[in-house]
N, C-alpha and C positions, 0 to 999 in steps of 0.2 A: 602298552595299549590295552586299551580294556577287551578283554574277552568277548563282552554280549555284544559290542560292535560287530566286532569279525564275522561272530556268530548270525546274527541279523543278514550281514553281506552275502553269506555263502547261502541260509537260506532263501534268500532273496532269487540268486542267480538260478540255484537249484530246481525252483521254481518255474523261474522262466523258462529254463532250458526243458527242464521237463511237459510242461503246457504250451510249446511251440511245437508249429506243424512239423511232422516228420514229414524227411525228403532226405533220398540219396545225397553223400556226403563221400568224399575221399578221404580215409583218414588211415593212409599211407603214414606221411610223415605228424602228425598230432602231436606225438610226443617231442617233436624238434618241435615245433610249433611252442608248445608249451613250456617248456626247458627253457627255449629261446624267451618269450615274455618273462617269466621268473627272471631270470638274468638282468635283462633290460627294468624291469618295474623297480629292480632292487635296486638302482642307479637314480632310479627318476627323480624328478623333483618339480613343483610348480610353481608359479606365482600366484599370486591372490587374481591377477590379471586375465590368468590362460585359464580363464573357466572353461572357455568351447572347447579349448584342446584338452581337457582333461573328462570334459565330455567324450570325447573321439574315446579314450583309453578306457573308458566303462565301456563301450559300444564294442572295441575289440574284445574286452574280457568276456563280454556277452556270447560271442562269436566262440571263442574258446572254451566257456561252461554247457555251449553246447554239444559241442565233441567228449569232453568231457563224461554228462550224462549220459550221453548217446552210445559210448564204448563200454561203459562201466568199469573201468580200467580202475584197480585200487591206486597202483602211482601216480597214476595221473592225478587222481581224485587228493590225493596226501600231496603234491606239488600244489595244486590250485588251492587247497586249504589251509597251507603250514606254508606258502611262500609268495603265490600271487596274491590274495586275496589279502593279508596283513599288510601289506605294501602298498596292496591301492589306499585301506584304510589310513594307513600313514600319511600319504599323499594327500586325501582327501580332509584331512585331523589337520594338516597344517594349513589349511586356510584360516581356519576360525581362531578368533580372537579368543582369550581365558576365559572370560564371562563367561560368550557364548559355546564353547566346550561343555561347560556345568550342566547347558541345555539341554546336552545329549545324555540322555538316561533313559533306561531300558523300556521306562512309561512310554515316554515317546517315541521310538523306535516301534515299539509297538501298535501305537495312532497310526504313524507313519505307515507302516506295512500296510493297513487295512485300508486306509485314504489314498496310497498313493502304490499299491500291491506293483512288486516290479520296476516301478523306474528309476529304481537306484542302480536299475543294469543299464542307463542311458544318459541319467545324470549323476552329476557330483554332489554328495551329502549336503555339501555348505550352500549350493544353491537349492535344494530341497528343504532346509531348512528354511530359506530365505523365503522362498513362496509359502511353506507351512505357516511361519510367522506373521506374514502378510496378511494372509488367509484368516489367521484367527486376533490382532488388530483389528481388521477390518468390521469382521464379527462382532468384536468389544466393543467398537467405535459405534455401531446399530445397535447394538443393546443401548449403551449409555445414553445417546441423542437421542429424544423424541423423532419419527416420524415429521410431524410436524412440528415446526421450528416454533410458530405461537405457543407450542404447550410449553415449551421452557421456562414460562415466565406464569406460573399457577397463582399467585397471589396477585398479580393485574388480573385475569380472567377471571376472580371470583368478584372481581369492582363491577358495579354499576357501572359503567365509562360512557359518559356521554362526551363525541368528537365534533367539534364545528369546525369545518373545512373552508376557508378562508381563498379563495381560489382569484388566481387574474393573475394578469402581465406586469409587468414594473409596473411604477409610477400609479399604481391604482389602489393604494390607500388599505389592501389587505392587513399587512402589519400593524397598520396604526390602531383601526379595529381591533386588533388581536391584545394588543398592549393595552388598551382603555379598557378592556375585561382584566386582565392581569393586574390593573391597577386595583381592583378589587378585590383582590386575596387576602386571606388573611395568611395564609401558606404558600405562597405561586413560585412557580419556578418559570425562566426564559432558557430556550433552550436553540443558540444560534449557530451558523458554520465559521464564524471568525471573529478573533479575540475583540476588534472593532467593534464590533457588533454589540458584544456584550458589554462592553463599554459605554456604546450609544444608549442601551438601554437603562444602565446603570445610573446615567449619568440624566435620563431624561426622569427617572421615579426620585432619585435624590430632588431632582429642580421641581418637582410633583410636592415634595414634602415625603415622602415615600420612603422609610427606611429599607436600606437595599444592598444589599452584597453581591460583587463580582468574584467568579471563580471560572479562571482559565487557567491552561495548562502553563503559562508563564508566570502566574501572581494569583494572588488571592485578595481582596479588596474586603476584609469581613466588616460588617458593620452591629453593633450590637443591638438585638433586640428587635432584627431587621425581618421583614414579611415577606420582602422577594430577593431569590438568588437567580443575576442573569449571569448565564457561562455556555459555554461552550458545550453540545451538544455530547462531545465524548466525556464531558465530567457531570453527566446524569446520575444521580446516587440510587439506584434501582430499587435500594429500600426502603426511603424516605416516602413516607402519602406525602402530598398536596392535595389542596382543594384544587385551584387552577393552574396549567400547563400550560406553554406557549411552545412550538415547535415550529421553527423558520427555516425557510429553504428548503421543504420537502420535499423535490424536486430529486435532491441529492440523496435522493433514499437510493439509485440505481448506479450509484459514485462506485467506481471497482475498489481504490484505497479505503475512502470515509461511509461507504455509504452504508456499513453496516451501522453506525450511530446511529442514524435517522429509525431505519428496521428497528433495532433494539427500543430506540424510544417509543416507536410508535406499538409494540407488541407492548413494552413493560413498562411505560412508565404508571406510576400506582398514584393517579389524581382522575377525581371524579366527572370532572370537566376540562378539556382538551382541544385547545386551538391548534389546527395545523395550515401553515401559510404555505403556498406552492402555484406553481404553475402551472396554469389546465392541464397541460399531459403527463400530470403523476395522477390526477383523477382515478384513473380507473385502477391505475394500481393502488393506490393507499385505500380507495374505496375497498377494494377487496382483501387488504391486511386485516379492515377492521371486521369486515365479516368473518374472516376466520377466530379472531376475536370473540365474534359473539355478539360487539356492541352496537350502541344503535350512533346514527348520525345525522349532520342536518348540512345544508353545502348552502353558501354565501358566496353569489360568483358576483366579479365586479370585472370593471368597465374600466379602462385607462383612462384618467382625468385630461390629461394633455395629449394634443393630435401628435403624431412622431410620420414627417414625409421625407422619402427619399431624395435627394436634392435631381435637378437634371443634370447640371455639370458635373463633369470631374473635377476632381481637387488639385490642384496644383500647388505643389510646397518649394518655396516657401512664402510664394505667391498672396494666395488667398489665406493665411492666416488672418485668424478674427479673433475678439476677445471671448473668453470662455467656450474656445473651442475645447474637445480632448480629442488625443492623438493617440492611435491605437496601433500597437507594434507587439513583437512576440520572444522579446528575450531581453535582458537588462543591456545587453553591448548594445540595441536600438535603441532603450530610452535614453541613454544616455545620451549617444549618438545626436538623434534628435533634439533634446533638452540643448545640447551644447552648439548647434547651428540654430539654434531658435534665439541663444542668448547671443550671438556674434551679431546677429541684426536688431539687438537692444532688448527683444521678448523675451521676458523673464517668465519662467516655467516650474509648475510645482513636479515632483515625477511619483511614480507609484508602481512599484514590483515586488513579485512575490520576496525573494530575498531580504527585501527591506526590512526594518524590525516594526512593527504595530507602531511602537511612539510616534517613530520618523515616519510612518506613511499619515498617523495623525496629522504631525506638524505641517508635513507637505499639506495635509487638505486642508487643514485652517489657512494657511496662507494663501490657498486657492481664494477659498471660501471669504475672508476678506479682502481681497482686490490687490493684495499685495504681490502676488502673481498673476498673469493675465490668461493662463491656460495649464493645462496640463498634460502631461507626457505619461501614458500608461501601458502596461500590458493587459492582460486578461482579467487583469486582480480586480479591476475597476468595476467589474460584469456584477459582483457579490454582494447586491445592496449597501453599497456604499452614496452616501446621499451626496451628492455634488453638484452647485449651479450651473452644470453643462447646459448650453444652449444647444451646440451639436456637436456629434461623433464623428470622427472623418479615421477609416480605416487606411494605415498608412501601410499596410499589410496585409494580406487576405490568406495566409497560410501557417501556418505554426508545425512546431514541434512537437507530438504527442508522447514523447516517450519512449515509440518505438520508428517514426516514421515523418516526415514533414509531408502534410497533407494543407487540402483547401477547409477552411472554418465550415464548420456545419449549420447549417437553418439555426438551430438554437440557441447555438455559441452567438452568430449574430444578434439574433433575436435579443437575448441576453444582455449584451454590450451593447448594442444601439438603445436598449430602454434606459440607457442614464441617461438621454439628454431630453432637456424640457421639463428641467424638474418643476413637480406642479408647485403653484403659489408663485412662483416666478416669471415664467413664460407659458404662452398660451401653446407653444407649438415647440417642438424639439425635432431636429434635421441630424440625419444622414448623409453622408455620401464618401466617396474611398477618392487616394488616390490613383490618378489616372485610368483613363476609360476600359481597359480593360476588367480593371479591380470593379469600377462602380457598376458595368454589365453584368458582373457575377454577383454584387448583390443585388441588383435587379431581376435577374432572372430567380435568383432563391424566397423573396421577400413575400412574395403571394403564395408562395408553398404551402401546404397545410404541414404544422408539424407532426411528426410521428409520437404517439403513445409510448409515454415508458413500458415496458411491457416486462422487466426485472425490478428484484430487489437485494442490493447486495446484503448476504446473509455470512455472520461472523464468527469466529474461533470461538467453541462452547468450553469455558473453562472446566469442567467439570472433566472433559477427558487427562486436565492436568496430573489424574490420579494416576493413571493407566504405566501399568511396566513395561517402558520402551522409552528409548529414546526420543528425544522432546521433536529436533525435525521429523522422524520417521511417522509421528502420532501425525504431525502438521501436511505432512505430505499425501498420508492414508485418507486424512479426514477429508482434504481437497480433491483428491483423485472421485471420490463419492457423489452421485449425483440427484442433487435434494431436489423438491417437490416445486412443483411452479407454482408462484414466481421466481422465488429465490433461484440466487445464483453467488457462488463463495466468492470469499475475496479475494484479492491482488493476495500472495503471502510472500513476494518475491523478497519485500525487503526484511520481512521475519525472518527468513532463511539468509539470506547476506549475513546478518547481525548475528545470526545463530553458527552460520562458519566463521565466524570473527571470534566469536567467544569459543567456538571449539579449541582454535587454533592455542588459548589460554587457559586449557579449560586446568590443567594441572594446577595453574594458578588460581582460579575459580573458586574461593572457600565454598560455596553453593553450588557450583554449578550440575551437579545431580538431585538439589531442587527443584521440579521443574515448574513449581509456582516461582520461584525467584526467578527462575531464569527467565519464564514469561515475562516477570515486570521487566523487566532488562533489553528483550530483545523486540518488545511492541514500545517503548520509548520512541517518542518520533526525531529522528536521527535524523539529517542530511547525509544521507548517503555517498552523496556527489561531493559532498567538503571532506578529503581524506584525514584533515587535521582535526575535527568536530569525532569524526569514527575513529580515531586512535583517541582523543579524550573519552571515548564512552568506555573503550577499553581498560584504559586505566582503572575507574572509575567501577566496571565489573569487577577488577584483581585486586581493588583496595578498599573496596567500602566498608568492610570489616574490620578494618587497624583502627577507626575513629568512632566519635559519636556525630564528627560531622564528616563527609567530604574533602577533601581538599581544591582548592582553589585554582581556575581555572588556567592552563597554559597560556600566558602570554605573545609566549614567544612564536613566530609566525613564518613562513617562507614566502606569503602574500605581501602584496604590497598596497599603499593605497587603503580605495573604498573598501576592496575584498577581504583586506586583512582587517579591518575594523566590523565590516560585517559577519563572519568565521567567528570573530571572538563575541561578539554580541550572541551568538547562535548556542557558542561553548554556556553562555552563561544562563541561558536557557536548560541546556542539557542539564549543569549543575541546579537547578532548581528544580527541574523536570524527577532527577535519577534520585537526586535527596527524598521528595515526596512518597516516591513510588518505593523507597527502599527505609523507611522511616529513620532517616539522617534530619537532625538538626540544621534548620537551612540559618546562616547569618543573613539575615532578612537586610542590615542596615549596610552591609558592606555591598552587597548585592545591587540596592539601592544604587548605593554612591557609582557602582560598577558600572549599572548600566546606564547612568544620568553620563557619565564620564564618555562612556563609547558615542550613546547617543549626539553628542554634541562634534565628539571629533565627526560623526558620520556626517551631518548637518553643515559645517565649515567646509568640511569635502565639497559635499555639493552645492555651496552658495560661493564655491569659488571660482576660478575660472574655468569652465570648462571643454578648452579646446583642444586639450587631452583625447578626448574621448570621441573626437568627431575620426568618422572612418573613413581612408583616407588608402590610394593603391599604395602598396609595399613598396612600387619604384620610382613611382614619376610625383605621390605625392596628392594626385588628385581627388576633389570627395568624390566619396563613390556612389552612386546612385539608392537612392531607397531601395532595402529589399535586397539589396547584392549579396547574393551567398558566397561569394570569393570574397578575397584581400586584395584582389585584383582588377583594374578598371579595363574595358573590352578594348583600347587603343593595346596598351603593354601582351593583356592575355594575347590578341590576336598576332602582333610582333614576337611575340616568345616562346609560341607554340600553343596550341588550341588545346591540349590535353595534357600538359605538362605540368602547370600549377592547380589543378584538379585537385 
């Protein structure tokens, strides 16, 4: 045991005991006292776990360097020095890890003392160390980040940046504006929240004459010689100029997972003129990012082209089905569901959920979109400017799954999803209404609500703390715990840290993984969390990327069955194209190809086949179960079987 430790401890206690109030004291027996702890400390031992209790055992040692100083007794004084006292250090030396042992050296013992004079007679080293450390992270974490989160991005703030705010409700023609400026670049970038999106855009400057390149996080569409790249909002190249910018869904600037994209674009991206499309309640906030900015702006508010009424009745299913209705539900087991007793009474149905792969939610909407389906069955996915001939929205559902909670839809979320129907140029009017009276009362009562002002902006991981000496979650954790400037507000980091205990768990295997810029590309990869077989592929895929120049090719093999196991693998082959990019592997672009032409079409026969599978149905008698049913169970069997039983 090192010397200057011990040394540190005894003057530590020494201290105390001497700069404590005096007060009468029995010190009859002391020396049994003392004997007795030497004996017992020489025995002791802790776990990493009994920090409190070995707190307790500095707090008694405290109590005995009082007596101690207080008699001046030389034996005593040579027991407490040559036998407690290296004992506790021992005890308290085997909490720490190798590394952080290295950390104890006499510089610091010495910080220590001064910063923290004394409480090493009340705590244990390795938790002093742990709050010192924190302590001065946290400090690193404030030097490196600006204050202000705009200043990160110094070469946008030195642009001229003129921003035209593009502001209104669906269906009001904001976009389209934004794009006929865009078409005028000779530099522009499109910068939307989903891979669709940049697709549409992609696909309407090609039919323009428009040389044009898509780049999402799934594919890359380059075209040579091309003037506009539309992509996806997180694949902004921050140090690329453009002349013009397009920025869709600004709205999602206040998104806890993505909404730092939006913030980043709107602080950095480096083009002179700057469209941003949103919904009046990001107004005040994006208005105010750009002030802090510097720059000047000018706001274009519009007017929704088509009327959108609440119907009066309630919807009855499967009743009142009409052509180019959409049906609005909140999880794939519903679309399905739905889809599959729509097709039992001959209505064919396109569907649309987040799971789905881009291709397939295409195809479903062309097949909408040409007559060849007569409605559609969607979740939430439907709400994200997706342009479809819906005449009306009939909420077959009015509460969802957040994540952490199943709660009632919110004003906006409505607001949101009821603006797909009536799309303009096709009908003059787009309807509303839910099933059953209860559902259509709640949105009644919410529809004339004023909605609430975004009033955040989610604010994202500054790579620049990638440098810092510490461990990659501890940096991620520190930096979260921190509480930035309003608006801003950090992000979700939950699933950085999932992926970051995942990779720990490998990390021996990890050629990188004390990289922490690799490890970053690795554990912000967007990962389905929820598909365990997708997160044991990223694994792999972390422990092996180094054996090749490319990847290896994704598991097949499945414990899913069905739609799910073809969707899982269509996901896997995302990840292999995502982790290749991000790790600079050689992607086999043509096998990848054939992969996903392959999946896609099994996914596609799935769902054009029969689907009576899927309709849900009580676990004993058999019967459908009513829209909405949170059980497996229908109320005749529950109330026969016990009321709290299949719960």
């Amino acid at each position: 045991m090192e010397n200057y430790i011990i040394e540190f401890y005894i003057e530590q206690y020494r201290q105390n005991a001497q700069n404590s109030k005096k007060r009468d004291i029995n010190t009859s027996h002391y020396m049994h006292k003392i004997n007795s702890k030497a004996k017992s400390i020489a025995r002791a031992s802790y776990k990493k776990t009994e920090s409190a209790a070995l707190n307790t055992l500095h707090n008694d040692i405290k109590r005995l360097a009082y007596l101690v100083y207080y008699t001046n007794n030389k034996n005593a004084k040579n027991v407490f020095a040559t036998e407690i006292i290296p004992n506790l250090v021992r005890i308290d030396m085997s909490l720490f890890d190798e590394e952080e042992i290295l950390a104890i050296t006499p510089d610091f013992l010495k910080k220590l003392g001064k910063e923290q004079k004394g409480q090493i007679c009340t705590t244990n080293l390795k938790e002093m160390y742990a709050l010192y450390r924190k302590r001065r992270l946290r400090q690193e974490i404030i030097d490196l980040v600006p204050a202000r989160p705009e200043l990160e991005f110094p070469e946008a703030r030195k642009m001229k940046r003129k921003f035209i705010l593009h502001i209104g409700p669906t269906n009001s023609g904001k976009t389209y504006n934004a794009l006929e400026r865009l078409k005028t670049a000779e530099n522009g970038v499109y910068l939307g929240p989903l891979r669709l999106l940049a697709l549409e855009v992609y696909e309407r400057m090609t039919d323009a004459g428009i040389l044009c390149t898509m780049l999402t996080g799934q594919e890359c569409i380059e075209t040579s010689g091309s003037r506009i790249t539309a992509s996806t909002v997180e694949m902004l190249d921050i140090e690329k100029e453009y002349d013009i910018a397009v920025i869709d869904e600004a709205q999602l600037v206040a998104d806890d997972d993505r909404g730092h994209s939006w913030t980043r674009a709107i602080l950095g991206t480096k083009a002179k003129e700057i469209h941003v499309c949103m919904s009046p309640v990001a107004k005040d906030v994006v208005t105010h990012l750009i002030g802090l900015c510097g720059d000047e702006y000018e706001i274009n508010e519009y007017e929704r082209k088509t009327k959108l009424l609440v119907e009066d009745e309630a919807f009855s299913f499967p009743d009142d089905v009409e052509e180019k209705d959409a049906f609005i539900v909140f999880s794939k087991k519903s679309v399905l569901n739905i889809a599959a007793r729509l097709e039992e009474r001959g209505i064919k149905s396109s569907v649309i959920y987040g799971s789905l792969p881009p291709e397939i939610r295409r195809r479903q909407m062309n097949m909408f979109n040409s007559g060849e389906t007569k409605v559609v069955v969607s979740t939430d996915a439907i709400g994200m400017g997706l342009n479809l001939p819906v005449r009306r929205i009939v909420f077959l559902e009015m509460d969802k799954f957040d994540g952490n909670e199943r709660r009632p839809l919110l004003l906006p979320e409505i607001k949101q999803i009821a603006g797909r129907a009536g799309r303009y140029g096709l009908y003059d009017t787009g309807y509303v209404t839910a099933h059953g009276k209860n559902n259509l009362n709640y949105i009644k009562r919410m529809w004339d609500q004023k909605e609430e002002n975004i009033e955040t902006v989610s604010l994202g991981f500054p790579q620049i703390l990638l440098d810092m000496d510490a461990p990659l979650d501890e940096i991620i954790k520190l930096w979260h715990e921190s509480t930035p400037s309003e608006p801003f507000c950090k992000i979700n980091t939950d699933e950085m840290l999932f992926l970051y205990k995942e990779a720990y768990k490998e990390r021996f295997f990890i050629a990188d993984f004390d990289d922490k810029h690799i490890l970053y590309k690795m554990i912000t990869c967007p990962v389905d969390i929820k598909d365990r077989e997708v997160v044991s592929q990223w694994r792999r895929y972390c422990m092996s990327y180094t054996s090749d120049i490319s990847l290896d090719y994704p598991d097949k093999r499945s414990r899913y069955e069905g739609l799910m196991q073809y969707e899982s693998y269509y996901k896997k082959l995302d990840l292999y194209y995502q982790m290749s990019v991000r790790l600079g592997k050689i992607v086999d672009t043509e096998w990848l190809e054939n992969e996903r032409s392959a999946v896609q079409t099994k996914i596609m026969q799935t769902l054009s086949k029969n689907k009576n599978e899927y309709i849900l149905r009580c676990r004993y008698c058999g019967r459908i179960l009513p829209i909405g049913s949170a059980y497996n169970v229908c109320n005749e069997c529950h109330n026969l079987r016990g009321r709290n039983y299949y719960r």
